[in-house]
RODO-2510 file (C-alpha; in nm, 4 decimals, decimal comma):
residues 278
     n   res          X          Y          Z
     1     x    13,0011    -5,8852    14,3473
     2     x    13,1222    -5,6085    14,1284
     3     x    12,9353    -5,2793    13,9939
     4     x    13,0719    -5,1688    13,6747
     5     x    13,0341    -4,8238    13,6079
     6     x    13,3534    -4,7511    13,3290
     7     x    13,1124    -4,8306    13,0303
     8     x    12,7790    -4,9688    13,0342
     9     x    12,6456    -4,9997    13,3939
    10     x    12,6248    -5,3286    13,4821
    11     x    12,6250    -5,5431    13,7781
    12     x    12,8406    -5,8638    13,8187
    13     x    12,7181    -6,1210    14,0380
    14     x    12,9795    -6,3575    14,2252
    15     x    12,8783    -6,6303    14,0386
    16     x    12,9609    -6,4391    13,7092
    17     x    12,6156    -6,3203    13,5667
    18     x    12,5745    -6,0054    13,4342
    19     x    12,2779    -5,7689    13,5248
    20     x    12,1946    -5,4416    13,3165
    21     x    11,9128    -5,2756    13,5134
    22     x    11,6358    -5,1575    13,2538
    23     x    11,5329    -4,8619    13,4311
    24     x    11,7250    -4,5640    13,3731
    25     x    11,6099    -4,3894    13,6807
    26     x    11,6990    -4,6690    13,8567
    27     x    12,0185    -4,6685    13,6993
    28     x    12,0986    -4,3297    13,7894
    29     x    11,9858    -4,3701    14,1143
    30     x    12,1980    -4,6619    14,1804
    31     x    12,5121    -4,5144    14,0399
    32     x    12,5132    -4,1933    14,2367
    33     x    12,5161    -4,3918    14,5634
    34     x    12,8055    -4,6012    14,3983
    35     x    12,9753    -4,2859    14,3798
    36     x    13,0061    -4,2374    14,7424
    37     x    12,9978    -4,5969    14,8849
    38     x    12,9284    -4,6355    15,2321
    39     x    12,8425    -4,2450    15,2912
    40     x    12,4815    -4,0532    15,3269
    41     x    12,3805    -3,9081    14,9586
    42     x    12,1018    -3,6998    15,0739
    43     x    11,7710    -3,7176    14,8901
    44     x    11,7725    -3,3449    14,7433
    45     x    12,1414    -3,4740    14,5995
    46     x    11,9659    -3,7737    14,4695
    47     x    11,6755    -3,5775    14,3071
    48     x    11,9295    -3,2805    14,1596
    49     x    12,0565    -3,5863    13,9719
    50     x    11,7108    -3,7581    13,8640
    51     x    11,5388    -3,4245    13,7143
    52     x    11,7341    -3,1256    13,7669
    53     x    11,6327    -2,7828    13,8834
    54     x    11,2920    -2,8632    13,7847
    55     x    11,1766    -3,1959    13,9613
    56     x    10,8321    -3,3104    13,9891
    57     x    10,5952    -3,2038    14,2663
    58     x    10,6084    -3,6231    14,3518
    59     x    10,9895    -3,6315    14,3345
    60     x    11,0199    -3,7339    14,7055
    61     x    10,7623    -4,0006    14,6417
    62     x    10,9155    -4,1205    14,3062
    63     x    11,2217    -4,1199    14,4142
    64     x    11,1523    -4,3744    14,6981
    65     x    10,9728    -4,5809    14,4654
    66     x    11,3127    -4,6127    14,2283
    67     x    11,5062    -4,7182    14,5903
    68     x    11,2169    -4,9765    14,6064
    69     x    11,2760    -5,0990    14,2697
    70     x    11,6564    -5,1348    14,3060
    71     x    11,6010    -5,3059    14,6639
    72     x    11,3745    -5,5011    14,5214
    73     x    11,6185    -5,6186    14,1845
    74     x    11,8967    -5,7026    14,3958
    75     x    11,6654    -5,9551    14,5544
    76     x    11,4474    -6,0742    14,2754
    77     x    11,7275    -6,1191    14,0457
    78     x    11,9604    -6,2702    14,3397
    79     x    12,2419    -6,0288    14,2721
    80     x    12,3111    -5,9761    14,6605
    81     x    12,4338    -6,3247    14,8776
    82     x    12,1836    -6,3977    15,1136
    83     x    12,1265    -6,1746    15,3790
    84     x    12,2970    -5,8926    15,2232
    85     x    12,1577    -5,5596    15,2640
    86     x    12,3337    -5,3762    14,9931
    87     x    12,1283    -5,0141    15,0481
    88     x    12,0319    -4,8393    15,3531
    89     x    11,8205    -4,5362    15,4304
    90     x    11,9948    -4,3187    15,6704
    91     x    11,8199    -3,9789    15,7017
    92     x    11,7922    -3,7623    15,5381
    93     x    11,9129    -3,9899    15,2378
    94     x    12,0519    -4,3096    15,1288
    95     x    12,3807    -4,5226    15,1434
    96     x    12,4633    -4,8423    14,9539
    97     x    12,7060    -5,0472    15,1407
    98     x    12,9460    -5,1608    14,9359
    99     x    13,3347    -5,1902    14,9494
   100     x    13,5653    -4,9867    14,6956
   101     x    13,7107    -5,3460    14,5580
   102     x    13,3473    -5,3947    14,4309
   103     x    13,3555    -5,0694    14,1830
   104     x    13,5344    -5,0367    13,9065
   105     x    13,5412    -4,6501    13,9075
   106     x    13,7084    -4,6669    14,2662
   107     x    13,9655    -4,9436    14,1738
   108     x    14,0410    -4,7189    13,8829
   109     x    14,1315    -4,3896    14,0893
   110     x    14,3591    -4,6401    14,3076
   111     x    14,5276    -4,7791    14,0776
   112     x    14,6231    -4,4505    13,8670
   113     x    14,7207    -4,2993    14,2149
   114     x    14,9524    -4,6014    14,2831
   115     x    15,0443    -4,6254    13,8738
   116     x    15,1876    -4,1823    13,9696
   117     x    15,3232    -4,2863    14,2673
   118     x    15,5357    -4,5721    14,1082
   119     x    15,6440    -4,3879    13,8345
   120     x    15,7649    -4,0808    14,0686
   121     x    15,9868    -4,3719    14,3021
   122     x    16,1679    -4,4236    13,9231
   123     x    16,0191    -4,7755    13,8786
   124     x    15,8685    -4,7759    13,5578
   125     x    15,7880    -5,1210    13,4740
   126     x    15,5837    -5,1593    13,7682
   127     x    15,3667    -4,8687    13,6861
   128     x    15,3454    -4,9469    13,3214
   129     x    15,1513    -5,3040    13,4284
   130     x    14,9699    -5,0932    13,6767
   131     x    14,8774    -4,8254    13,4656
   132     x    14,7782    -5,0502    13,2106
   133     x    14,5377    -5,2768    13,4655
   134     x    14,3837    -4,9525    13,5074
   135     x    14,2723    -4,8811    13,1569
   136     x    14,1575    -5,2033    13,0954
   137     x    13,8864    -5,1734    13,3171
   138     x    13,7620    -4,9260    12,9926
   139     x    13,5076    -5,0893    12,8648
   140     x    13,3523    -4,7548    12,6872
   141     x    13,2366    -4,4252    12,7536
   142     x    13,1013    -4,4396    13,1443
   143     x    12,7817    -4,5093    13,2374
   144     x    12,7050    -4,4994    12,8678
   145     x    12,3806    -4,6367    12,8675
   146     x    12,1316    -4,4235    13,0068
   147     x    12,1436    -4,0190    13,0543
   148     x    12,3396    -3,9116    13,3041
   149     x    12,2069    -3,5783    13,4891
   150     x    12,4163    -3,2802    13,6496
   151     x    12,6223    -3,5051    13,9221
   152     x    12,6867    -3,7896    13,7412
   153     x    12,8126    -3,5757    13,4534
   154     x    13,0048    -3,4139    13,6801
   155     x    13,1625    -3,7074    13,7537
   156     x    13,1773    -3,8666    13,4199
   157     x    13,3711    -3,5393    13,3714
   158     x    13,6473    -3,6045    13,6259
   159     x    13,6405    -4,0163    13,5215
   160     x    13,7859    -3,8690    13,1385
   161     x    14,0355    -3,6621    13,2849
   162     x    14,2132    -3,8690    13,5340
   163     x    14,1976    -4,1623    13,2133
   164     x    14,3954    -3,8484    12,9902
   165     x    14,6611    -3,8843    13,3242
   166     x    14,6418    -4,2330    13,3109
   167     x    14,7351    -4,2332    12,9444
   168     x    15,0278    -3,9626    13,0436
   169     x    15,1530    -4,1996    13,3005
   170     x    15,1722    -4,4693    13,0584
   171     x    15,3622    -4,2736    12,8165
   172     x    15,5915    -4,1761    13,0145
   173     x    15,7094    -4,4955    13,1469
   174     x    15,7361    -4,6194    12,7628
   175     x    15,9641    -4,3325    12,6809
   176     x    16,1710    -4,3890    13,0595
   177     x    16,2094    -4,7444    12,8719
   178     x    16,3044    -4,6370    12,5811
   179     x    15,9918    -4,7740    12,3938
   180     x    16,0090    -4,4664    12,1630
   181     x    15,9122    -4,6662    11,8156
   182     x    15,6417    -4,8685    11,9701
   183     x    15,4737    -4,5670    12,1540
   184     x    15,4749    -4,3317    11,8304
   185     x    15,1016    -4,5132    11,6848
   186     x    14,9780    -4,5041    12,0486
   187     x    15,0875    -4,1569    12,0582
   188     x    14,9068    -4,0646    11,7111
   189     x    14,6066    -4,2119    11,8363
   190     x    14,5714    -4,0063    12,1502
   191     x    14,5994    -3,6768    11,9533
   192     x    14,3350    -3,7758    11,7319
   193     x    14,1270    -3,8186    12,0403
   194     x    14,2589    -3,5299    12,2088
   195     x    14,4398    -3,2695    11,9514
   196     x    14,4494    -3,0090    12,2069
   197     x    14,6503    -3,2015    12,4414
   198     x    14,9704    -3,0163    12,4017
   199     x    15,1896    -3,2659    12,5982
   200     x    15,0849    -3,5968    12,3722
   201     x    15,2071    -3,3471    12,0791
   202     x    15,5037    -3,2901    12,2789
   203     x    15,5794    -3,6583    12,3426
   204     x    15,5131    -3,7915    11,9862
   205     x    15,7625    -3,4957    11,8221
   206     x    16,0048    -3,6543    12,1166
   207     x    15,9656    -3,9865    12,0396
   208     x    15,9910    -3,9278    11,6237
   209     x    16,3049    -3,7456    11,7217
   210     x    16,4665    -4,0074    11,9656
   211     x    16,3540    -4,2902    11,6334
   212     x    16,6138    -4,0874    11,3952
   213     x    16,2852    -4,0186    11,2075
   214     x    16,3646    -3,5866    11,2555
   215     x    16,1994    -3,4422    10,9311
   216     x    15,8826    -3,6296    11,1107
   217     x    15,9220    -3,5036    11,3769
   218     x    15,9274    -3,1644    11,2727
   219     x    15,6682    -3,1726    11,0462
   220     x    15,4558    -3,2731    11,3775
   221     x    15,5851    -2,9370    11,4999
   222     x    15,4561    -2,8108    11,2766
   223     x    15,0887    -2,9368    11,2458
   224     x    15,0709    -2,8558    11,6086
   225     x    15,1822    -2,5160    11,5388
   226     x    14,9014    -2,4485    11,2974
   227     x    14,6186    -2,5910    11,5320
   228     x    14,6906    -2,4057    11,7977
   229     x    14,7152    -2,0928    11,5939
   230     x    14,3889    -2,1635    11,3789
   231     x    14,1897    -2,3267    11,6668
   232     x    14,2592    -2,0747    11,9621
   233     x    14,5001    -1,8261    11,8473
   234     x    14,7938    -1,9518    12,0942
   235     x    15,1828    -2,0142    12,0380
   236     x    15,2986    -2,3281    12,1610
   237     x    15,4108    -2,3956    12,4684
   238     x    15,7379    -2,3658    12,5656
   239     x    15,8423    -2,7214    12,5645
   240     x    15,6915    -2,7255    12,2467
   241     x    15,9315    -2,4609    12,0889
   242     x    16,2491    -2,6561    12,2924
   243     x    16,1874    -2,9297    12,1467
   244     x    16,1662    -2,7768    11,7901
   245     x    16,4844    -2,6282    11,8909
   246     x    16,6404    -2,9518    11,9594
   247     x    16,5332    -3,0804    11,6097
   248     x    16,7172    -2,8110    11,4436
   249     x    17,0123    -2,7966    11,6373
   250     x    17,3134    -2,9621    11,4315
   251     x    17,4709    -3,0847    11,7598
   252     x    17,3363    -3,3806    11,9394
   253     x    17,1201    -3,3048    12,2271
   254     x    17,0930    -3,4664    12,5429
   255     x    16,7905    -3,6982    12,6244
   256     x    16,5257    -3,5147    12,8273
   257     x    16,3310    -3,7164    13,1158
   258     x    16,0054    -3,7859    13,0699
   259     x    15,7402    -3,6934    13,3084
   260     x    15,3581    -3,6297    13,3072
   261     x    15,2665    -3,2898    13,2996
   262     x    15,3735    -3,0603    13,5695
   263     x    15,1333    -2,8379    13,7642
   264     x    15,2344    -2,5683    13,5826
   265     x    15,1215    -2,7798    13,2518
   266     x    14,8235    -2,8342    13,4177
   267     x    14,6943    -2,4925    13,4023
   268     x    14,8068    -2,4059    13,0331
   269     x    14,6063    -2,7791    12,9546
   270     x    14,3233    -2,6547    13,1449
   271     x    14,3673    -2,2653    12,9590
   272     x    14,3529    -2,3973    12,5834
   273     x    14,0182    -2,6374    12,7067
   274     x    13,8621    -2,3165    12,7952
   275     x    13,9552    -2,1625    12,4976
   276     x    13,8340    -2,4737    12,3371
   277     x    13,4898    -2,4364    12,4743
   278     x    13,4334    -2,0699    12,4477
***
């Protein structure tokens, strides 16, 4: 079976049906346990998510009334093989036993982690496909159909970042294979979704460059010059301004390899998002 959580939550029996629970409580519930598979999500953890810092005086009660619902789906619907008990009370909480190859989010952190790890071992064809695998388990915004509360947004939050790094990763193998014309409308796209992003504004005034197409490519400079400034009131970074530098220089330069961010572009990403949201 297979809970899908990258998208609309759904639940995909063995023999290929489809269930969307209806409840959204029970949805919640359900997906914060999937979270942590096999572990003990307490029930104060479980009611932080369901109504906040203000929960009912019956939340204790409620709450084991949604676990009775969801036991009670898996059964009625047959979602679970026989004699499956997918979740578990273990004091003072809950646990849903299922394995990481049955949810998508956790097949999706593995496979980015092996998609970095390829890339860093120089073999970039092998982490394109696997970088690629991962993203197509994107099947919309996660968990997209019901409200999520504090934890789940949490995690929702941490889900969109590590698919920015996947999108990194697979940039950077297309440029290692010298895809520099085909990524340039992939790379357009991204900054539309993420203009703030300085390394996919780095990569596309790289790959313009590397296409012979260099009044482009400075012109892209250029626009990301002015949204930094008018946005947030920063310079670029200094790749950014190298890279300009490049442009204008009237002797050839050599080609630069192409990595995800560093650590240290880590923090000035996470510095302008902060800026962003102040």
């Amino acid at each position: 079976m297979r809970f899908n959580l990258i998208g609309p939550f759904e639940i995909v029996t063995d023999d290929g049906r489809t269930h969307r629970p209806g409840t959204p409580k029970v949805c919640q519930t359900l997906a914060l346990l999937l979270t942590r598979p096999g572990e003990i999500v307490t029930a104060d953890a479980l009611i932080q998510e369901l109504w906040g810092e203000k929960p009912p005086r019956s939340a204790v009660t409620t709450l084991q009334t949604y676990i009775y619902h969801a036991r009670r789906m898996f059964t009625n619907e047959s979602l679970a093989p026989a004699g499956r008990t997918l979740i578990v009370t273990r004091p003072p909480g809950y646990s849903i036993q299922a394995d990481d190859s049955e949810i998508d989010i956790r097949i999706f952190e593995r496979l980015v982690s092996q998609a970095r790890l390829e890339l860093a071992e120089g073999d970039a064809p092998t982490a394109l496909r696997t970088v690629r695998e991962a993203l197509d388990l994107w099947r919309g915004p996660a968990l997209s159909n019901f409200p999520a509360g504090d934890l789940l947004s949490g995690h929702v939050v941490h889900l969109e970042e590590l698919r920015i790094r996947a999108f990194e990763i697979r940039i950077a193998c297309e440029e290692q294979l010298g895809w520099h014309r085909e990524s340039i409308p992939e790379l357009r796209k991204l900054i539309n979704d993420y203009p703030l992003n300085e390394w996919f504004h780095s990569q596309l005034i790289g790959a313009l460059g590397a296409a012979g197409r260099r009044a482009e490519a400075l012109q892209a400079y250029q626009n990301v010059r002015r949204l930094l400034a008018d946005e947030l009131g920063l310079e670029p970074s200094l790749e950014l301004k190298q890279l300009q530098a490049r442009l204008l220089s009237p002797v050839p330069q050599p080609a630069r390899s192409v990595r995800p961010p560093s650590p240290q572009g880590e923090v000035r990403r996470e510095q302008v998002t902060a800026r962003a949201a102040s």
